[in-house]
C-alpha positions as CSV (number, residue, x, y, z in Angstrom):
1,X,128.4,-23.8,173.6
2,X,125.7,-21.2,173.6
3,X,125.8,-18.2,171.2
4,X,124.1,-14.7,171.5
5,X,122.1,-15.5,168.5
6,X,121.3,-18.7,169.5
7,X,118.5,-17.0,172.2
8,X,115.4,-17.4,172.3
9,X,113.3,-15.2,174.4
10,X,110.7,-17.8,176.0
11,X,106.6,-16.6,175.5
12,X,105.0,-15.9,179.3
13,X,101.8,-18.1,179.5
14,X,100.1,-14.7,179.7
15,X,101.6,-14.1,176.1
16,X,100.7,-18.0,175.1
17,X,97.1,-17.7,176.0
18,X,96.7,-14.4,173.8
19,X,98.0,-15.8,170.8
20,X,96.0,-18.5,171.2
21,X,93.0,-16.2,170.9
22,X,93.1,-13.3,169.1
23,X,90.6,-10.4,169.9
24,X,87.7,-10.8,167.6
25,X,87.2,-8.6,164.5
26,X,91.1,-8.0,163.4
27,X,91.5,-7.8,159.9
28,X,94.7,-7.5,157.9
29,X,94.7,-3.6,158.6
30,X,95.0,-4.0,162.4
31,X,98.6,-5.6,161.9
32,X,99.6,-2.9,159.8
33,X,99.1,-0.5,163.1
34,X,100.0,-2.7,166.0
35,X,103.0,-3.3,164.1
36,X,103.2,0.6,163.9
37,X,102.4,0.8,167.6
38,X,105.0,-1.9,168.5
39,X,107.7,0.0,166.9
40,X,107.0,3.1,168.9
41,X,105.1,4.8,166.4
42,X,102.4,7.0,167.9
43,X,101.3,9.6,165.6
44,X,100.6,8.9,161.4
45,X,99.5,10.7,158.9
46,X,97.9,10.3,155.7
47,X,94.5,10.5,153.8
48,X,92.0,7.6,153.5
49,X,91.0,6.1,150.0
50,X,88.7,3.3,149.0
51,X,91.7,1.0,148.7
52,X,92.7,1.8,152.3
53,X,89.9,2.0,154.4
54,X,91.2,-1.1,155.8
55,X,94.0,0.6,157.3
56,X,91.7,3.4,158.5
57,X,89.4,0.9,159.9
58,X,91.7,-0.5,161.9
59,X,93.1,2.6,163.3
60,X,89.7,2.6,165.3
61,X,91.4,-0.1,167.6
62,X,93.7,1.3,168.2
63,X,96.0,4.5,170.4
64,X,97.6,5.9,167.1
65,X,97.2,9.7,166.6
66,X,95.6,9.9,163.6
67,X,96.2,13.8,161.5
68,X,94.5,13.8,158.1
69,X,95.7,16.4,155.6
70,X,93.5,17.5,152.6
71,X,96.0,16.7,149.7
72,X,98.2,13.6,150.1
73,X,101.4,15.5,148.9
74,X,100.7,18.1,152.2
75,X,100.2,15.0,154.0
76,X,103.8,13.8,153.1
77,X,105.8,16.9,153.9
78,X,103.5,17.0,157.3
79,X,105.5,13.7,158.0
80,X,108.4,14.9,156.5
81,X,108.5,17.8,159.4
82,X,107.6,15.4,162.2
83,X,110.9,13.1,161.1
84,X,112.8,15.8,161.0
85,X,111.9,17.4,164.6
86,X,111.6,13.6,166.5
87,X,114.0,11.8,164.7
88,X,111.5,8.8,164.5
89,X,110.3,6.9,161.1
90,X,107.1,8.9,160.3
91,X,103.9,6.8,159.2
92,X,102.2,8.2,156.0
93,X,99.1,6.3,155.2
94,X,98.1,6.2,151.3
95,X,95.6,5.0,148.9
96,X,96.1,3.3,145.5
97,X,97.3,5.0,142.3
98,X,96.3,8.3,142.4
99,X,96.7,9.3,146.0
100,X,100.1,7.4,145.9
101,X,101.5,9.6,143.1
102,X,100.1,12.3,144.6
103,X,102.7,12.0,147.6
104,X,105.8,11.7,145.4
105,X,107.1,15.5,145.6
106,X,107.1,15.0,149.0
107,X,108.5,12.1,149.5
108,X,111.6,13.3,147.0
109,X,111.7,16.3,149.5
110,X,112.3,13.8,152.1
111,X,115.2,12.0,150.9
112,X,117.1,14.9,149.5
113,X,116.4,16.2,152.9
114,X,117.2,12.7,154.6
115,X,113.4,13.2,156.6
116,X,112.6,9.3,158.0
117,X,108.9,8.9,156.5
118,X,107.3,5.6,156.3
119,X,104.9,5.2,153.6
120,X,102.6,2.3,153.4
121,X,99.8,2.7,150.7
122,X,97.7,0.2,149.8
123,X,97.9,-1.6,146.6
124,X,94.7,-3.5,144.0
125,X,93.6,-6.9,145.2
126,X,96.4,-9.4,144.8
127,X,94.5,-11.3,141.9
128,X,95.6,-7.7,139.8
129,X,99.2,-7.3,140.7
130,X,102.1,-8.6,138.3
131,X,101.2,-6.5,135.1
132,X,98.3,-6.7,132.3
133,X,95.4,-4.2,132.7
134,X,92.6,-5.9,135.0
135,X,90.7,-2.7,134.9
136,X,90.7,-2.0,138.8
137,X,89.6,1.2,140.4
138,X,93.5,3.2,140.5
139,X,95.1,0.1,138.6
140,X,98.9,0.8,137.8
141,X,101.3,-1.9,136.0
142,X,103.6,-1.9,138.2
143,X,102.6,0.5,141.5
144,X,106.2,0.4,143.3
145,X,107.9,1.2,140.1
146,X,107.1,4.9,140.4
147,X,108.9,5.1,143.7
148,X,112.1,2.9,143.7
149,X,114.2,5.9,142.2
150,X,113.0,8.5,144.9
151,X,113.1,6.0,148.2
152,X,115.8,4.8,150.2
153,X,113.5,0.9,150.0
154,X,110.5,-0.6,148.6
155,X,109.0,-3.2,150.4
156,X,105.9,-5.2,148.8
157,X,103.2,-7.3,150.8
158,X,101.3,-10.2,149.6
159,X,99.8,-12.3,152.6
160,X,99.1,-10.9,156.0
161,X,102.0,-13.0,157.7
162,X,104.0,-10.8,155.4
163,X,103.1,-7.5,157.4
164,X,104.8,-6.8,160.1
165,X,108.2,-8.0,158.7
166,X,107.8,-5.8,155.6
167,X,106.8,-2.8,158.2
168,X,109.7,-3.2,160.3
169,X,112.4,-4.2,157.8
170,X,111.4,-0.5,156.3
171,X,111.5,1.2,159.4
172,X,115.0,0.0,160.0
173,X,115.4,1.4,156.5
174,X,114.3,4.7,157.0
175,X,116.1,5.0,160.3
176,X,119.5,3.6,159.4
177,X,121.8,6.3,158.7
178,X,121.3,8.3,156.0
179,X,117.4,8.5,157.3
180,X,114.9,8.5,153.9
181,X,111.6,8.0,153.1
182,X,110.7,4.3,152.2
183,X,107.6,2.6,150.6
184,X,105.4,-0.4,152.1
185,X,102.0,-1.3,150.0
186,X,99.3,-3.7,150.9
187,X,97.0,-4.8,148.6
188,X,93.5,-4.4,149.4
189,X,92.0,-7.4,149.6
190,X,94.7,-8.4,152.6
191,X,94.1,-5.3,154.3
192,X,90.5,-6.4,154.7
193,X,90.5,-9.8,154.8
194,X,89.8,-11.0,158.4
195,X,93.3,-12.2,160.3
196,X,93.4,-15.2,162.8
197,X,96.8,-14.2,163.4
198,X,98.1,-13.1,167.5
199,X,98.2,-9.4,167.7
200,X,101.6,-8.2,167.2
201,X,103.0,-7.5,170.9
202,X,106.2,-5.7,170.0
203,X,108.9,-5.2,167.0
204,X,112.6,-5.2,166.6
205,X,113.8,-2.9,164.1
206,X,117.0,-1.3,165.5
207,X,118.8,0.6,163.1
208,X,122.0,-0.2,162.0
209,X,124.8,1.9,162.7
210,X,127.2,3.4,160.1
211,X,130.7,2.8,161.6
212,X,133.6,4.5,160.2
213,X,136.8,3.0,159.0
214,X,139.1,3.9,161.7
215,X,142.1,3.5,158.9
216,X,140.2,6.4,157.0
217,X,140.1,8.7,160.6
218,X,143.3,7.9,161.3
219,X,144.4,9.4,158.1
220,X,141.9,12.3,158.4
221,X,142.9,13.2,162.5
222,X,146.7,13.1,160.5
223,X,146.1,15.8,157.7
224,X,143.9,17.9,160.1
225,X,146.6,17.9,162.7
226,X,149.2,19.3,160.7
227,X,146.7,22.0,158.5
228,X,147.9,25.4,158.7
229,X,144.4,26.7,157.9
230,X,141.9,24.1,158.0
231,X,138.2,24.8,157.5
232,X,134.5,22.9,158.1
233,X,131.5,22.5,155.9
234,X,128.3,21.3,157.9
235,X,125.7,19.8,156.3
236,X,122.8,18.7,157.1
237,X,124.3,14.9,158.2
238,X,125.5,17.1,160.8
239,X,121.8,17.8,162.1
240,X,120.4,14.8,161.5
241,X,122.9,12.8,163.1
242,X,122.1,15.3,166.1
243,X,126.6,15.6,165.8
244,X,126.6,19.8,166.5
245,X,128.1,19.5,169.9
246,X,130.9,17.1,168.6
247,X,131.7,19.4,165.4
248,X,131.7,22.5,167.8
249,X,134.3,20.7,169.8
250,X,136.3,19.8,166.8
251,X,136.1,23.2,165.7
252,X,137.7,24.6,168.8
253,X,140.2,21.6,169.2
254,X,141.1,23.1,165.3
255,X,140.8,26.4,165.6
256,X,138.9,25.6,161.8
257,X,136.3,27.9,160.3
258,X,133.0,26.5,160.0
259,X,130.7,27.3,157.4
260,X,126.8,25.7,157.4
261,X,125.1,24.7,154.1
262,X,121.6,25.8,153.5
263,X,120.3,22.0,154.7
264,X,122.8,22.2,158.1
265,X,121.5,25.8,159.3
266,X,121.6,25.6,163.4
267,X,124.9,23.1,163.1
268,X,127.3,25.7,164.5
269,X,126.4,28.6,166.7
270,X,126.0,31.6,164.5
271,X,127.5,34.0,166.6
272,X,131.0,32.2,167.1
273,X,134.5,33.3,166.4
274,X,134.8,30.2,164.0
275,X,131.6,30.5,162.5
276,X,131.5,31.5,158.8
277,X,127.6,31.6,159.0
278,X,126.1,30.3,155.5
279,X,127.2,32.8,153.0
280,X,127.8,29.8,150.6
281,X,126.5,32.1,147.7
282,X,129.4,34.4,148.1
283,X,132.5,34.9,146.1
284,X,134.0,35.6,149.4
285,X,132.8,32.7,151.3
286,X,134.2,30.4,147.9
287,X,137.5,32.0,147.7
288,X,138.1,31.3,151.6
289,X,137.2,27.7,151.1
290,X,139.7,27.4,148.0
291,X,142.2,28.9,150.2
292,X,141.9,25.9,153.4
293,X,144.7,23.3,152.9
294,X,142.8,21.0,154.6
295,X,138.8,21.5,153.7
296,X,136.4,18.8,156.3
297,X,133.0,18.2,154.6
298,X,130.6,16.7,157.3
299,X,127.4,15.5,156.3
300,X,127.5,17.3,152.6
301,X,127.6,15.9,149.4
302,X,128.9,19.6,148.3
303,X,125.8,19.7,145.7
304,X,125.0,22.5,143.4
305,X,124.0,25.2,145.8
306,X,126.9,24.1,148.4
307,X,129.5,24.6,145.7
308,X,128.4,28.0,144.8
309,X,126.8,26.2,141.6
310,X,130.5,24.5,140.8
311,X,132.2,27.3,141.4
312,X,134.1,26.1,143.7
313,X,137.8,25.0,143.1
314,X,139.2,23.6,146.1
315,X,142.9,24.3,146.0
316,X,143.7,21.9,149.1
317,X,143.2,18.2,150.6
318,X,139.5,17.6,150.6
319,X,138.1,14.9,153.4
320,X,134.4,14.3,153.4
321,X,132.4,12.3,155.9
322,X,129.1,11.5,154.3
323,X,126.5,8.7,155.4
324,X,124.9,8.5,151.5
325,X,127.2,6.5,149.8
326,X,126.1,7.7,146.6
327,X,127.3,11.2,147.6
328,X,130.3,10.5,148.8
329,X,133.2,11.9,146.1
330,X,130.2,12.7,143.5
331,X,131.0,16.2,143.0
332,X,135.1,16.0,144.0
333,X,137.9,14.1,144.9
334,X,138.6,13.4,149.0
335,X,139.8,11.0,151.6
336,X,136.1,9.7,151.4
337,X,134.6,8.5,154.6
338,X,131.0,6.6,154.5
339,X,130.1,6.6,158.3
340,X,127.3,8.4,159.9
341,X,128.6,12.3,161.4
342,X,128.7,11.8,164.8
343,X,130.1,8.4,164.7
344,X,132.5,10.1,162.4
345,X,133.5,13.5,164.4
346,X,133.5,11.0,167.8
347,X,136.6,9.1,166.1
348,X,138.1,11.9,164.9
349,X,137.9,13.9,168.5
350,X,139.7,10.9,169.7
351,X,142.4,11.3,167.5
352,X,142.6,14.4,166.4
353,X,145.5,16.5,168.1
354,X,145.0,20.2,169.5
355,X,145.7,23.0,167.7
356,X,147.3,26.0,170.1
357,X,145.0,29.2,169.7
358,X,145.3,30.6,166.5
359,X,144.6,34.3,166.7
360,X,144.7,34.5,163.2
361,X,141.7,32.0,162.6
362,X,138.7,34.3,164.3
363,X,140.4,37.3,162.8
364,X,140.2,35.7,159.3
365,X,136.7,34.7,160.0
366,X,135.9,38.2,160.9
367,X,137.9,39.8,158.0
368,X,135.3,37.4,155.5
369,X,132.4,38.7,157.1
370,X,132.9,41.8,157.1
371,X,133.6,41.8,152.7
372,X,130.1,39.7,152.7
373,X,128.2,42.4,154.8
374,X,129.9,45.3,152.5
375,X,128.8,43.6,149.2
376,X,125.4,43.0,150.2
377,X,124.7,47.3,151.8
378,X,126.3,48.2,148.4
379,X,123.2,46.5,146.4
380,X,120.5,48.2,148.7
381,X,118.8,46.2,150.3
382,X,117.4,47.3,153.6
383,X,114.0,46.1,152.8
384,X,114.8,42.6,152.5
385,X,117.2,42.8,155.6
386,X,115.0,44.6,158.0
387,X,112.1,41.6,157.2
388,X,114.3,39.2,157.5
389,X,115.5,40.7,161.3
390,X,112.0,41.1,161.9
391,X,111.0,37.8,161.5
392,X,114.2,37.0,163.6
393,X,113.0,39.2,166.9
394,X,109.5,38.1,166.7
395,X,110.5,34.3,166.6
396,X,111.3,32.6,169.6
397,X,114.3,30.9,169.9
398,X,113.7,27.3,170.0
399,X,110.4,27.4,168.0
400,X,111.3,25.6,164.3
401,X,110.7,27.9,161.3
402,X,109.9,26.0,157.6
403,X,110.6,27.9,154.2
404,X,108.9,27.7,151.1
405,X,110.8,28.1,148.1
406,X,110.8,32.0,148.3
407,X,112.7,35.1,147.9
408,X,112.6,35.4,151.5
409,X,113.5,32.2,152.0
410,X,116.7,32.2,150.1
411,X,118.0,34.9,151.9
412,X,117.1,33.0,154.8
413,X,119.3,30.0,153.6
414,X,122.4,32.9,153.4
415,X,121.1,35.5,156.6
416,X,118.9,33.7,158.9
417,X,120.2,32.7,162.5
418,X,118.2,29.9,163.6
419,X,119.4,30.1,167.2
420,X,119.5,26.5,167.7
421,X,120.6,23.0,165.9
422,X,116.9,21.3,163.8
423,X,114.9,24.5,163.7
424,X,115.2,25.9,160.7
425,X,113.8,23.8,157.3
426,X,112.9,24.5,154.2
427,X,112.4,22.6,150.7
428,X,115.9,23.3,149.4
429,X,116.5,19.7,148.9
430,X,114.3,19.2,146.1
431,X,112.7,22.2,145.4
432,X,109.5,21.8,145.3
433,X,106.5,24.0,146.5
434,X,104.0,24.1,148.8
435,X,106.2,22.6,151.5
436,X,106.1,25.4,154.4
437,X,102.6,25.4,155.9
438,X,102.0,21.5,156.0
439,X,105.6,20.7,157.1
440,X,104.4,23.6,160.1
441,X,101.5,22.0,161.0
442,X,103.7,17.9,161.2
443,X,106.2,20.2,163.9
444,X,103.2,21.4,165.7
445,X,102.1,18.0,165.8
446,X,106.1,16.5,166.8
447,X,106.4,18.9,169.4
448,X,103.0,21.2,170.7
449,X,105.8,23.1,173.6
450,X,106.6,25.8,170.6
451,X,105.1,27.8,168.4
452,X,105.9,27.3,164.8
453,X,106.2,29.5,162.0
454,X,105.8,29.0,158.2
455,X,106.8,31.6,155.4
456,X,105.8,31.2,152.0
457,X,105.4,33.6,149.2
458,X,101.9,33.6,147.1
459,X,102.5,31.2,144.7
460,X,103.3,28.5,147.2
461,X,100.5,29.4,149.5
462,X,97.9,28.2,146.9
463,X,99.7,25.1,146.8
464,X,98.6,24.1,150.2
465,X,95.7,26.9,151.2
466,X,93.5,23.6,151.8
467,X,95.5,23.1,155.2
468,X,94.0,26.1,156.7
469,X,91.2,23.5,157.4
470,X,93.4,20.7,158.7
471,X,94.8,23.5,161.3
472,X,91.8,24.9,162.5
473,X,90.8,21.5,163.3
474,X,93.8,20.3,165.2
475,X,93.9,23.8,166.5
476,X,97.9,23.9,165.8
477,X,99.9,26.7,167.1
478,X,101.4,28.0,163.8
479,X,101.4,31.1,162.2
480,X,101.4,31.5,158.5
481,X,103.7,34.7,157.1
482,X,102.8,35.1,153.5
483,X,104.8,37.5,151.4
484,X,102.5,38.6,148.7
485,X,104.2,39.7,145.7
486,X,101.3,38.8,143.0
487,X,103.5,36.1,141.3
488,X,106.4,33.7,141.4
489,X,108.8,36.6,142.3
490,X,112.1,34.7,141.6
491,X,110.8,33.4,138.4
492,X,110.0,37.0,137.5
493,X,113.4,37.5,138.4
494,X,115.4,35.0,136.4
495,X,113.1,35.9,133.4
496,X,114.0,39.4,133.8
497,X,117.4,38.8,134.1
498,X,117.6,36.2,131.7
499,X,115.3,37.5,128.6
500,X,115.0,41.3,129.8
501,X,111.1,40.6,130.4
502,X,108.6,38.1,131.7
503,X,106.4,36.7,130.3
504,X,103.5,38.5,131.6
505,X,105.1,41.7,130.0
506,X,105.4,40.3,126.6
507,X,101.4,39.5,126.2
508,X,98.7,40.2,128.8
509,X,97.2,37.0,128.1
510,X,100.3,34.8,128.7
511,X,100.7,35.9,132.9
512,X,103.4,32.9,133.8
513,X,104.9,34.3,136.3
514,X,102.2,37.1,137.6
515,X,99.1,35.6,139.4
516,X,95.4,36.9,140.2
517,X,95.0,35.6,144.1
518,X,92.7,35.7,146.6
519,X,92.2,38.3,149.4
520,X,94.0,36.1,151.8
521,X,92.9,37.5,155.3
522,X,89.6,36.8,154.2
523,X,90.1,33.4,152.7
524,X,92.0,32.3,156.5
525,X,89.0,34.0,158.1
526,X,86.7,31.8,155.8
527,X,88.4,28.7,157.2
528,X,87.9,30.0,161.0
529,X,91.6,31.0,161.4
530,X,92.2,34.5,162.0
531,X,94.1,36.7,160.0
532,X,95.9,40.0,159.5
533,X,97.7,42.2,157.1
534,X,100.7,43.8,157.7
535,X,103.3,46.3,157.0
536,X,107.3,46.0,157.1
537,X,107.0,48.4,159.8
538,X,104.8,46.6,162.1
539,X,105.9,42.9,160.7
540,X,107.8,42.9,164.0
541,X,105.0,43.4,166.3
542,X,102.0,41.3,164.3
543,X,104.1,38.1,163.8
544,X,104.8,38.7,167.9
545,X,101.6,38.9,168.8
546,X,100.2,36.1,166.6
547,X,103.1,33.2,167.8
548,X,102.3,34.0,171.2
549,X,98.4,33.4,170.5
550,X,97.2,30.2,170.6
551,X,95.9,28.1,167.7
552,X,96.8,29.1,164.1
553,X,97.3,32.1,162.3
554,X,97.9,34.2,159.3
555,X,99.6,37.0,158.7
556,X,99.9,38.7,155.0
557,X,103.1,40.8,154.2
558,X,102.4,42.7,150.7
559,X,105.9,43.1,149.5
560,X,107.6,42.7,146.7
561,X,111.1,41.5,147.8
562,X,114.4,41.0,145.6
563,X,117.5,38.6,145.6
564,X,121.1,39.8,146.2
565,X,123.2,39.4,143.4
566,X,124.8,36.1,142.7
567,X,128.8,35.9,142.4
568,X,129.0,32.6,140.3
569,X,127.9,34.3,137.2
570,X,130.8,37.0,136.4
């Protein structure tokens, strides 16, 4: 009897002859990409280092599309961006110590925000590794050590036969559901050594699907059956599970509310009768949750800002599908379902009886936004609202938009309509900054059909001004909006609020939260990249004009921009 697994797929004497002779000239680093290549990689990213140049050696042989960044943690959230819009593992190239480490705020970025990125640095000669201090160039004890606790896997290499299985063992990694970054080093003396082994044809690495229970559905389609006002949180499983069409349906089959965290913008249409929007920072938005006797959490792990910073009291039955098992019940009780979200909201469609319209539901719906548009006009705050519409008619549609961690951007998370599912992203995962330009210029690369826009207030900026050079030479089509406030303008704010004064206020030589900056028009212009400054009257009309120009951009918006006020604090 023959089994499945038992197969063998035969070589072709085509296939036979060529691994019987090798081209000439391979070295360790050329199985590193044609195991990339066999995958279906075909753009990485990275920045070379004396450890690696093996890897960039190699990439000479071969059809890889090779975007160097200036700073490796740029480099990282460039990959991040390109996971996010393709959906495919990204390859992030990386040198030894330093540059490693350097990637590491990125890399968090791209697990909290589930972004596949495949990492492969190279490591010291194999002689070094296990411990002691050899005194190599970028030596570390123990190199991997500083990244098990922010990837999903670590995978180390010692011989070149060891390559392409360690490659494609963590590209099923960072593809099986919940996507993450993952790490792969080399050391250097096997990326350079010459390799007698056949070039590496093609690569199995087929993600593995996260199936759910169907005893747990059952029980879910049950209790949301019989709910008398049932209600949706979408996360941002919902978006990278590409699951909006199935939770729209589900939504309708309910008649249940659907509210989007700040990491699932684009998972629900804003402009539907169901659709709660994002107002997750609102009393009103909180108290309507608490009130659902049945609460769906889909691709959420119903985190600090999600909860309206544990604020939230969930009155009813809670069910949550979530693909990280580690987030699933972390924050509260629920029928807890580990299965990826549109595997999940599939089985429950299937199930699942139909509600008969509720006229009540939309009406409720409207009734909530309505008390979330009245708190926020009583606070006046046209300013802030008429940028943020601004930026919205001057966008197109379907081109993506990435946040740095910004006033603006935070009423983005809340106000912004992204049109359409996987456009919208920002570093809300993990907080870092720096991440809006760089993650721009890894969509550009994903997907050259639209123009992109990055926002970033001043502070971030300088954290990745070097990749006005890395645009200009790819000639990426994304504009820059920087809202230039002469500081960290939410720090000044939680200071202010917090201890009556920054700290700038206090002393003039202590300026934390105020910062001397460049004349930014004229640093772009420096780099070859045009720029302009603008007004909050003619925002509208500059940003317009500069997305539908080719190449990149920069547009400077002095401004000085203020948060609504939170409602988990009285």
């Amino acid at each position: 009897m023959t089994h499945d697994h038992d197969l063998v797929l035969r070589p072709t004497k085509a296939q036979t002859s060529a691994a019987l002779n090798p081209p000439l000239g391979r070295i360790g680093g050329d199985l590193v990409v044609e195991t990339l290549s066999g995958l279906g990689a075909t753009t990485v990213f990275g920045l070379p280092g004396q450890h690696a140049l093996g890897l960039f050696d190699a990439l000479r042989r071969s059809s890889l599309r090779y975007i160097g960044l200036r700073v490796e943690n740029n480099a990282g959230f460039a990959a991040d961006a390109y996971g996010r819009i393709t959906g495919e593992a990204a390859p992030l190239l990386l040198s030894t110590g330093p540059g490693a480490l350097t990637s590491l705020a990125a890399l968090q970025e791209a697990a909290a925000a589930s972004a596949p990125v495949l990492a492969i640095s190279s490591q010291i000669p194999t002689a070094g590794l296990g411990g002691g201090r050899h005194g190599y160039l970028h030596e570390l004890p123990d190199q991997a050590a500083s990244f098990r606790g922010v990837v999903k896997s670590v995978h180390t290499v010692r011989t070149q036969s060891q390559i392409p299985s360690a490659i494609a063992a963590a590209w099923q990694s960072a593809l099986t559901a919940p996507h993450g970054p993952v790490w792969v080093e080399i050391p250097q003396d096997v990326l350079l050594a010459e390799t007698q082994l056949p070039e590496v044809t093609a690569a199995d690495a087929t993600p593995e699907e996260l199936v759910p229970r169907p005893e747990l559905t059952a029980v879910a389609a049950h209790l949301l059956s019989g709910a008398a006002r049932p209600a949706i949180i979408a996360g941002g499983g919902v978006v990278r599970a590409d699951a909006s069409g199935k939770l729209r349906a589900l939504a309708e089959r309910l008649q249940a509310p659907v509210v989007t965290t700040f990491g699932g913008k684009g998972a629900f249409p804003w402009e539907h009768p169901l659709s709660l929007q994002s107002w997750l920072e609102d009393r009103h938005t909180t108290d309507f949750l608490e009130d659902a006797d049945v609460l769906l959490v889909v691709g959420s792990g119903l985190g600090e800002m999600s909860s309206n910073y544990r604020t939230f009291k969930p009155r009813g039955r809670l069910i949550q599908i979530e693909a990280d098992l580690g987030k699933l019940e972390s924050n509260y009780p629920a029928l807890g379902i580990h299965a990826d979200a549109r595997l999940a909201l599939s089985a429950l469609l299937e199930t699942v009886d139909e509600r008969r319209d509720d006229p009540t539901a939309p009406e409720r719906v409207r009734m909530l936004l309505e008390r979330v548009r009245s708190r926020i006009a009583s606070q006046e705050l046209t300013l802030e609202q008429d940028v943020l519409a601004s930026i919205r008619r001057a966008l197109p549609p379907r081109s993506p938009s990435f946040w740095d961690m910004t006033i603006l951007a935070y009423w983005a998370w809340s106000a912004f309509d992204p049109r359409h599912p996987n456009t919208m992203h920002s570093a809300q995962g993990a907080g870092g900054l720096g991440y809006a330009f760089p993650a721009a210029l890894g969509a550009a690369a994903a997907d050259p059909t639209h123009p992109v826009l990055a926002v970033s207030g001043d502070g971030g900026a300088l954290y990745s001004i070097a990749e006005l050079a890395t645009a200009k030479q790819h000639g990426f089509d994304v504009t820059w909006l920087i809202i230039d406030d002469g500081g960290y303008g939410i720090l000044r704010e939680y200071m202010t609020d917090t201890f009556g004064e920054t700290t700038a206020t206090a002393t003039t030589t202590k300026t934390a939260t105020e910062l001397a900056r460049p004349d930014y028009v004229a640093l772009a212009e420096s780099f070859g990249v045009p720029g302009a400054r603008t007004t909050p009257e003619t925002l509208e009309a500059d940003l317009s004009k500069a997305l539908s120009t080719p190449g990149p951009s920069v547009i400077v918006l002095p401004a000085v921009l203020r948060m609504f006020a939170p409602t988990h604090l009285g």
